[in-house]
N, C-alpha and C positions, 0 to 999 in steps of 0.2 A: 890640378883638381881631379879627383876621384871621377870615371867620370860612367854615364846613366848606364850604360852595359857593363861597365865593370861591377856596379854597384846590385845590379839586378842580378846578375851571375851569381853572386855571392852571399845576397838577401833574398830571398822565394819571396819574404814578408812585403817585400815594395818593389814586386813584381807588376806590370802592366794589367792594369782590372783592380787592384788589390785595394783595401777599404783604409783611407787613413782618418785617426778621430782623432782632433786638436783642439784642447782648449786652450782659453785665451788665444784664439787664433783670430781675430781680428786687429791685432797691431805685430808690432815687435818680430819674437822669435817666431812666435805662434805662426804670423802670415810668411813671413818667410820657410817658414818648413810649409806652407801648404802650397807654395806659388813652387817651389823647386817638385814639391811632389808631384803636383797637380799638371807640372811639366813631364815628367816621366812616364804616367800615364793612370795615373791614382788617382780613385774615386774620393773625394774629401767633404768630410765632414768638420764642419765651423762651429767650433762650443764659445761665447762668449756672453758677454753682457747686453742682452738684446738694449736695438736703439739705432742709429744713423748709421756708428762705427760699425757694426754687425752687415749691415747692408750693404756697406759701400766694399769693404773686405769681401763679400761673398759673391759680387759682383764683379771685384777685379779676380778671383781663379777663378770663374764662370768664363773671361775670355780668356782663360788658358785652356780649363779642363771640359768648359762646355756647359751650358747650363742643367744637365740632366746628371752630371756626372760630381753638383755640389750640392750641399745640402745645409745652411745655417742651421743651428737651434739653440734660440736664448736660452741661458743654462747659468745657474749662479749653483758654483761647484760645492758651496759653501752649504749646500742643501742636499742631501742624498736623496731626494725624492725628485728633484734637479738632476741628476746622472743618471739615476735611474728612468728616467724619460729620457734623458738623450741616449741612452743604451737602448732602449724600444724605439727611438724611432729612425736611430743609424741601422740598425741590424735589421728592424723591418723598410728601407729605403734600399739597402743596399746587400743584405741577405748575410752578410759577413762583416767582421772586421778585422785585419793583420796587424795595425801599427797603432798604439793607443800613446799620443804623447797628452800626458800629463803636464800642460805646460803652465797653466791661470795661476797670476800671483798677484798679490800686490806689497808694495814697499812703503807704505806710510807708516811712520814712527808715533805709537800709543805711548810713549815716554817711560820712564822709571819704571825701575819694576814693582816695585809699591803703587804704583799713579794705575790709573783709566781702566779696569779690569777690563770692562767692555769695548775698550779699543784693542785690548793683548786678544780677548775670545776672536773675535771680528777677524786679525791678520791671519791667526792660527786656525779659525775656521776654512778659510779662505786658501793659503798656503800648506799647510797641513793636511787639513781633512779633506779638502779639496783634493787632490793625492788618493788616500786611502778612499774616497766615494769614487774615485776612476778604477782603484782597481778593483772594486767590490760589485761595480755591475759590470764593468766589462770580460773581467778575466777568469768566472764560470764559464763563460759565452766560448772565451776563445779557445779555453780548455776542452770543452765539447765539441768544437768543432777539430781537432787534429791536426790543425793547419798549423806551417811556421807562424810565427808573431813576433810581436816584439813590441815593448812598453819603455817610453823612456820618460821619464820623472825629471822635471826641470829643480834642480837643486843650485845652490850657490859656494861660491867660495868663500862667500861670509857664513856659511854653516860648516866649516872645517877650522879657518884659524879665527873666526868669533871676534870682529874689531868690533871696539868700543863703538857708538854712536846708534846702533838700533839694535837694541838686547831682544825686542820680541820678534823681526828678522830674522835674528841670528836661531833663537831654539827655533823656530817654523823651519829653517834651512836644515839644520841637525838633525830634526826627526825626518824630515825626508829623505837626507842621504841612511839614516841607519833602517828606516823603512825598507827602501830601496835593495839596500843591501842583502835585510831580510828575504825581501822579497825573492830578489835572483836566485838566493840559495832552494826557498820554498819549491821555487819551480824549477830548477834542476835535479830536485829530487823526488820530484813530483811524478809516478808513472805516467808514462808516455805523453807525458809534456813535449813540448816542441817550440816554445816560448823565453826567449829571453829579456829579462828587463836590465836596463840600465840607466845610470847616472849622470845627466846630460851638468856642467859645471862651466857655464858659462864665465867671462872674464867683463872686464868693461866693455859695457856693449850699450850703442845707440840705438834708441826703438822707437826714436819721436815721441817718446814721453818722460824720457832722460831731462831727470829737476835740474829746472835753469838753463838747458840747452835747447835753443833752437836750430843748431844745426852740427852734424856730430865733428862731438872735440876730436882731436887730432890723434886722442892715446885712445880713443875707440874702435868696437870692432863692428860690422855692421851687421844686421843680424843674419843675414845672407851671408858673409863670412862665417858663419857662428856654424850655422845650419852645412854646409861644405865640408867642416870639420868635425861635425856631428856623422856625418855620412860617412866620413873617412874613418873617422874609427869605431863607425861599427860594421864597418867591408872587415878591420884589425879581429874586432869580436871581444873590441876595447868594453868593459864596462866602466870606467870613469872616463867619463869623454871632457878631459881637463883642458879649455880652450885656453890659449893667451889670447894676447889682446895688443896691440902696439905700444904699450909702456910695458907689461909683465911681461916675461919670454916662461918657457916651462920652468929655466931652471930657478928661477925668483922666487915662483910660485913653489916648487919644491922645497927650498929651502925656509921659506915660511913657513909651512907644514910641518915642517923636521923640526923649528923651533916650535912652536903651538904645543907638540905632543911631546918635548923636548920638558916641556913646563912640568908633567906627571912624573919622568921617569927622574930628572934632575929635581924636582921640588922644588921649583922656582914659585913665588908668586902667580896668582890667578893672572893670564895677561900679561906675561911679566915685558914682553914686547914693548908694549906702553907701559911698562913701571920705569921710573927714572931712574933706580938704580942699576936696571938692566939694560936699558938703553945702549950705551956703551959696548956692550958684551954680543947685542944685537946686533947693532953697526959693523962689528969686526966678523963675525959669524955669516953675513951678508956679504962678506970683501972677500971670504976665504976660500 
């Protein structure tokens, strides 16, 4: 494991003092990037869905980072006047902010893409714009201020190879990696920017809200794992921070990918992974 002085040498952004903003940080990845932070010596901010979870989460980094040193604030990201409050009252609690994760998602399936309009807005408000309202009030802020930074956007790897079973997941997960993408470019070309964003691509991972599981399955990663590996590659200066997981290894995951984008350049059917007549061609492509 990467470890806190290596990581500090190498990042100014999550430096000792330095302001971390985390939504959906009261379960999952979220609390595990704030309790690792919150260890190193970073001021944290807790964006979540105020309520019990909100409290109890901002009260376990309180006995790590100290109770002056955490700041919850109910935030539904799904609302920009919602971000735009918690951009006012991190940056007036805490006078700065270095590290903005973009973490708040959720994974409920609005079905068919003709079916529930209002359950597709709702996940894609939520997952999506949730995203672009983090980076619309934070990242004037951090651009004024001169300081390193660093923004990383919880994206998925069902927004790359797009498996069948939740289609309105799947576009929420896509427009955030190609957001993201945009992004980094925006602000590397951005005069004297100092700010990096990146694509955090989680793998199977247990967050205690993992459907059906009460305690994590075995091809799980834990979100402390998750977060280690997020840290290590961005010591690298990695922007796809492509985690595995204990069933996927990178190279599975690679070659999935190579098939997905393999589907344009060869003109295979949509999906063709799951089409039955590729199946076959899939299976041996997997072997080779």
């Amino acid at each position: 494991m990467t470890t806190d002085a290596e990581i500090q040498s190498a990042l100014p952004a999550l430096g000792s003092g330095s302001v971390a903003v985390i939504t959906g940080g009261a379960s999952g990845i979220g609390l595990a990037a704030a309790r690792r932070l919150a260890a190193m010596g970073l001021k944290i901010v807790l964006a979540d869905i105020g309520g019990a979870r909100l409290d109890e989460a901002s009260r376990a980094v309180a006995t790590i980072a100290g109770g002056s040193a955490v700041l919850a604030v109910a935030t539904d990201v799904s609302k920009a006047d919602d971000v735009d409050r918690l951009a006012e009252k991190s940056f007036d609690a805490f006078g700065g902010v270095s590290l903005l994760m973009n973490n708040a998602g959720v994974g409920s399936n609005p079905g068919k893409p003709w079916e529930n309009r209002d359950g597709w807005k709702r996940l894609l408000d939520i997952n999506f714009w949730g995203v672009v309202h983090g980076v619309e009030a934070f990242v004037p802020r951090m651009l004024a201020a001169g300081k390193p930074g660093l923004i990383v956007n919880t994206g998925s790897k069902q927004g790359i190879t797009t498996p069948p079973g939740n289609l309105a997941y799947n576009v929420s997960k896509s427009g955030v990696k190609s957001f993201t993408e945009g992004l980094a470019h925006a602000l590397r070309n951005e005069p004297g920017a100092n700010i990096a964003a990146h694509l955090l691509i989680p793998g199977f991972t247990f967050t205690g809200l993992t459907e059906g599981a009460t305690e994590k399955p075995a091809g799980a990663w834990t979100g402390e794992q998750v977060i280690d590996f997020m840290l290590a590659s961005l010591v690298r200066g990695d922007f796809y921070i492509l985690c595995p997981d204990n069933e996927a290894t990178r190279p599975m995951d690679e070659k999935r990918m190579a098939w997905a984008i393999g589907d344009i350049i060869d003109n295979r059917p949509a999906l063709s992974r799951w089409h039955p007549d590729h199946k076959d061609a899939f299976a041996a492509f997997m072997e080779s």
